[in-house]
N, C-alpha and C positions, 0 to 999 in steps of 0.2 A: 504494500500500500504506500503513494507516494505521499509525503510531506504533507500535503495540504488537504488529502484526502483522511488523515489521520487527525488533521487537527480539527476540522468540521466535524469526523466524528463524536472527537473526545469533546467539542463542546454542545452537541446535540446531546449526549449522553448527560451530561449536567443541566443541561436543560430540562430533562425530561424527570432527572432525577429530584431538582429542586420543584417542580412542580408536583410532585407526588409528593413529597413531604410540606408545600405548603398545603395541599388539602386534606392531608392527614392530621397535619396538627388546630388547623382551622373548624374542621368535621368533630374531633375530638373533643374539642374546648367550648365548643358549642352543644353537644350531646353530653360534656359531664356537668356543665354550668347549672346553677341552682334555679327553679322555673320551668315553665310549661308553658309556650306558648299557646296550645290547643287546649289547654285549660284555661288559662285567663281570657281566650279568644270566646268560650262556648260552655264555661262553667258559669257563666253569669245567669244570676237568678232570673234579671230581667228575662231572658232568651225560654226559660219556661221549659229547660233540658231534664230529663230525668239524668241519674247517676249513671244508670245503664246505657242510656244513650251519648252520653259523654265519652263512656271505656268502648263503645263502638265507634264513633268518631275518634278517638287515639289509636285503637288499633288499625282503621282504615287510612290514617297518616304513620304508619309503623310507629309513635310513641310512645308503644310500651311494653317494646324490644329494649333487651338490655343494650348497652351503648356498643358493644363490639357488636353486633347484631345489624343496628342500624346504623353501623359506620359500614361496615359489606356490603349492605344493600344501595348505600348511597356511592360507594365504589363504581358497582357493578354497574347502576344505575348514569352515572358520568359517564365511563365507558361506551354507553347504549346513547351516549346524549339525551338520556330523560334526566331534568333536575327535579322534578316533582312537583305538585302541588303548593300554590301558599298557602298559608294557615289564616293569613289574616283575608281574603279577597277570596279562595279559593278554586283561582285561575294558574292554567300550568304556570310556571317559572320561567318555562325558555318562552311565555306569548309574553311576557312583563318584560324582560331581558332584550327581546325582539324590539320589542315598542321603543326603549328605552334606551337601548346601545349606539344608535345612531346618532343622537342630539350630541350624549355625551363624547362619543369618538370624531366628531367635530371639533366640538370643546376644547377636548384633550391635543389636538393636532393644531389648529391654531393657535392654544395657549403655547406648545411645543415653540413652534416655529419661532412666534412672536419673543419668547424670549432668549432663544438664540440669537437673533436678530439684535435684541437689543443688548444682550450680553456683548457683542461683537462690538457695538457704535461703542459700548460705553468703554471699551479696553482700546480702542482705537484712539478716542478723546483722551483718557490717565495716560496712555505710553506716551502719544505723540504730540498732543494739546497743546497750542500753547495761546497768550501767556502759562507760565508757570502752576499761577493760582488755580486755574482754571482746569488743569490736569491733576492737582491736588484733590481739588472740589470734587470732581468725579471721581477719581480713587476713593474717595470715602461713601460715595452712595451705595456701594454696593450692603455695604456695612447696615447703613439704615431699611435699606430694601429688604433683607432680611430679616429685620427685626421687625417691620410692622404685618399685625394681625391681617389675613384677610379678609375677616368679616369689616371688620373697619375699612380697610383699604376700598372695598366695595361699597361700603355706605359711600366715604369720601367723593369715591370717585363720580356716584350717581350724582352726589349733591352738586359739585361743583362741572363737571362736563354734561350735565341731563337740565338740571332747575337754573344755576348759575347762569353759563355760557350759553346754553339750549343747542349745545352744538350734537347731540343724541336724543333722538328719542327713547324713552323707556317705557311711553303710553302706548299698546298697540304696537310697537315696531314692524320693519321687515324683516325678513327670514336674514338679510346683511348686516342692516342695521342691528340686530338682535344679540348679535355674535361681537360688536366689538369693544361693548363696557367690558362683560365676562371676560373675553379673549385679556383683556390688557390686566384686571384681575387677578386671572392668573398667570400673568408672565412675568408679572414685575418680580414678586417673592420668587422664582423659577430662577431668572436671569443670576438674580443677587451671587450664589454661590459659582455657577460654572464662569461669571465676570471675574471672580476675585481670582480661581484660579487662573484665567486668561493672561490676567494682568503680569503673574508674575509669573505664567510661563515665559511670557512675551518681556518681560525682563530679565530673564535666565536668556533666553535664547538671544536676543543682542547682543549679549557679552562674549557670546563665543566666536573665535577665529574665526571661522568660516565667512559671517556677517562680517566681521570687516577686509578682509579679502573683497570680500565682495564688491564694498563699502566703494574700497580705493580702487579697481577697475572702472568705479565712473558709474557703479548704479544707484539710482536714487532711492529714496529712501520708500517711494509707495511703492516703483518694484520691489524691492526688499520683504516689503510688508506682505506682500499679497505672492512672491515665490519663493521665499526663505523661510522666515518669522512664523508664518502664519502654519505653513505646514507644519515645520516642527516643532512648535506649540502648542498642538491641535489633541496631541495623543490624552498627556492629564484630564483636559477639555473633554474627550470624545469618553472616556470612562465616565467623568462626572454629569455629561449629559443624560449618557444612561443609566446614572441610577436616580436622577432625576422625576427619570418617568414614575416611578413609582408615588410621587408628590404630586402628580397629576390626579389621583383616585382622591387623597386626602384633601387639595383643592377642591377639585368637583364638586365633595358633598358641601361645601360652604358656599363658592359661590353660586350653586344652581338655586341652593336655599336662598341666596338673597338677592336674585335677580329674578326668583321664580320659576328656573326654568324646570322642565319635565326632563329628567335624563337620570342615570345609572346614581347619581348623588343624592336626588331626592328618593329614589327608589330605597335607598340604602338608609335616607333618613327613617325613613315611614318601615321597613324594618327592622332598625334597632329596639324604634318605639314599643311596635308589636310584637317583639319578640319571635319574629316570622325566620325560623334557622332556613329551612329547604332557601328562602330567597337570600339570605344573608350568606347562604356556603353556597350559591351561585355565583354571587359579585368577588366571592374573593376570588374562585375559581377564574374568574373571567376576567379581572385584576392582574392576577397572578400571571395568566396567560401572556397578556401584552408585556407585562416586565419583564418575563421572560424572554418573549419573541423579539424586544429592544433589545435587550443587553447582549443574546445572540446577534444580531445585526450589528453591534459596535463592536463583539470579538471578533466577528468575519471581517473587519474593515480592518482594525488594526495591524492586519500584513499587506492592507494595499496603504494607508497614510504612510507605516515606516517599511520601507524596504530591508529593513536588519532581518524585521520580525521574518518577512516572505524566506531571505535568502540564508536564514542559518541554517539549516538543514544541509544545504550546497556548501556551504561555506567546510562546515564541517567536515562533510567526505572527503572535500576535495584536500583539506589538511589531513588527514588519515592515509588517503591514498600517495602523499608526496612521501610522508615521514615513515610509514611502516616496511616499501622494501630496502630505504637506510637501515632498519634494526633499530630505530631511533624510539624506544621504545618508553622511557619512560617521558617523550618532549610527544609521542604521543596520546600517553595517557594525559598532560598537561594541558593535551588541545581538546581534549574529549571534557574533560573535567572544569573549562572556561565557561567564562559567564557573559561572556561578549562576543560579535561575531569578530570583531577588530583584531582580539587577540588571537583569533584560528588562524585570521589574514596574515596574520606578523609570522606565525607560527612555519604557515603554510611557504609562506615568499624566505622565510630564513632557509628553508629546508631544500627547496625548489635550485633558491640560490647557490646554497651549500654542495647539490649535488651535481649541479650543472660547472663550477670552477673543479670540484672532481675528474670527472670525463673532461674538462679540458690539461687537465693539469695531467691524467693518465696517458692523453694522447700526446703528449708533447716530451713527456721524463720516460716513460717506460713504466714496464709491469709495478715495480717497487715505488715506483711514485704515486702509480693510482692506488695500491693499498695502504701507502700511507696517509694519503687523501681522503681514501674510505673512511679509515680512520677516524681522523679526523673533524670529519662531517657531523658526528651527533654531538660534540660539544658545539661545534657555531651554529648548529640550528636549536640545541635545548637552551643557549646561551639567550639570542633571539626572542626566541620563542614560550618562553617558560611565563604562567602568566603571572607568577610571583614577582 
């Protein structure tokens, strides 16, 4: 199996294995929790239920199976794509989930975007801003962006972009319109942290040689930004983006509550309340899904942004294959045992070098020249090449 085919595996497999343990532990914590939703929902006097008819309604929601019982069933049942019944509405799960997953996976993607977007303007302003002040000023918003609430953020921002300026409607809006109080929402707390790292990737990576190499062949400084800087700054970033996503679900249920909108947030509200698990171990499942299916997406990119990551495998061989018919055996185990591709390169080009002045040095002295040569060879290439 080659290289890249092994790594897709091995993060498919973590994928599939961290979502089976988020719905194992989520299933569980909700079947040993103290409460019945199917009782509080249909034990009410008002409703005029006998007792008998109650333990038939629990049994026809399986509630009164012991917990490993209806943790199997609800396995087997995900499996099948049946989530079941809610307790509080007594409509399937996946027609609630159906209705509901589109507003929010809207949501979810323009708040995304939007504050990558403004993560970027704002690391662009602190790096390169100037006056001075004014690159400080912005360096610190990040700071305050994550500190403030988003239900507040949300009141804030209706009052003064909706009543204030009137520059939004929030009375009746459009399907457009509607999308970009929330969107901003939730971008602003979103942006805050993957800004902060930006910033000081993007001031590690200016300092390195390379960029001023660059610098003094005459390129300016927005090529710089946008074919050096920005690439190799991106990596910290592209981690921190995807774990990100997962603050998109935690958003959601606040800002849908305070803009009113219909979607996976307010769903999730109106199940806490009700104590409705069947719909509550749907949304994490469906949560879970998408963090997952991001965070895969940012491991598969991370061998196309750095080429180290695509090329170590190669890298590798190809030092193995120089250093082992030397005998160079322990400057082999050195290169196998690295934690950089850099150091297999130094490794591989000592070895390369060392064996290639050999064979000239063989053909030129005679037989006892090239053994002594041979010789030779595994000290200038373990010398070289050793990553200590």
């Amino acid at each position: 199996m080659s290289p890249t085919l092994r790594y897709v595996a091995s993060r498919l497999g973590q994928a599939v294995l961290v979502l089976f343990l988020a719905f194992t532990l989520a299933a569980v914590l909700l079947m040993i929790l103290p409460g019945d939703g199917v009782l509080a929902r249909f034990a009410n006097p008002a409703l005029g239920l006998s007792a008998d008819q109650v333990e038939a309604i629990r049994a026809s929601y399986g509630a009164d199976a012991p917990w490993f019982v209806q943790y199997w069933q609800s396995l087997v049942g995900f499996l099948q794509g049946d989530f079941g019944f809610s307790v509080n509405s007594g409509a399937a799960v996946s027609t609630l989930i159906t209705a509901a997953l589109p507003s929010t996976a809207v949501l979810a993607l323009c708040g995304f975007v939007a504050a990558i977007v403004l993560a970027v303007i704002v690391t662009v302003l602190a790096s390169y801003g100037r006056p001075a002040w004014l690159a400080a000023a912005v360096d610190s918003a990040p700071s305050l962006f994550v500190s403030v609430p988003v239900f507040w953020l949300g009141i804030v921002i209706i009052q003064v972009l909706s009543f204030q300026l009137g520059w939004v409607n929030v009375v009746d809006p459009g399907p457009i319109e509607a999308l970009i109080l929330p969107t901003l929402t939730l971008a602003i707390p979103l942006s805050a942290p993957l800004a902060q790292v930006l910033i000081r990737s993007v001031a590690e990576v200016r300092t390195q040689s390379f960029v001023h190499v660059t610098r003094a062949k005459g390129a300016s400084e927005a090529w710089l930004l946008v074919n050096s800087v920005i690439r190799n700054a991106s990596l910290p970033a592209l981690t921190i983006a995807g774990l990100l996503f997962g603050e998109l679900v935690a958003g959601a249920v606040v800002t849908e509550t305070v803009f009113g909108r219909n979607g996976l947030g307010s769903l999730t509200a109106q199940a806490v309340a009700n104590r409705d698990n069947p719909v509550l171990l749907a949304i994490v499942v469906i949560a879970t899904i998408g963090f997952v299916v991001v965070n895969l997406i940012v491991d598969l990119l991370y061998p196309i942004v750095d080429p180290r990551l695509r090329h170590r495998g190669r890298v590798g061989r190809a030092a193995r294959k120089h250093l082992e018919p030397a005998g160079t055996a322990s400057a082999a185990t050195g290169t196998s045992a690295g934690t950089s591709p850099a150091d297999s390169t130094q490794t591989a080009t000592a070895s390369a070098s060392a064996t290639t002045a050999t064979t000239a040095s063989a053909a030129s002295s005679g037989p006892s020249s090239a053994a002594g040569g041979t010789a030779s060879a595994p000290r200038t290439s373990s010398t070289n090449g050793d990553p200590a």
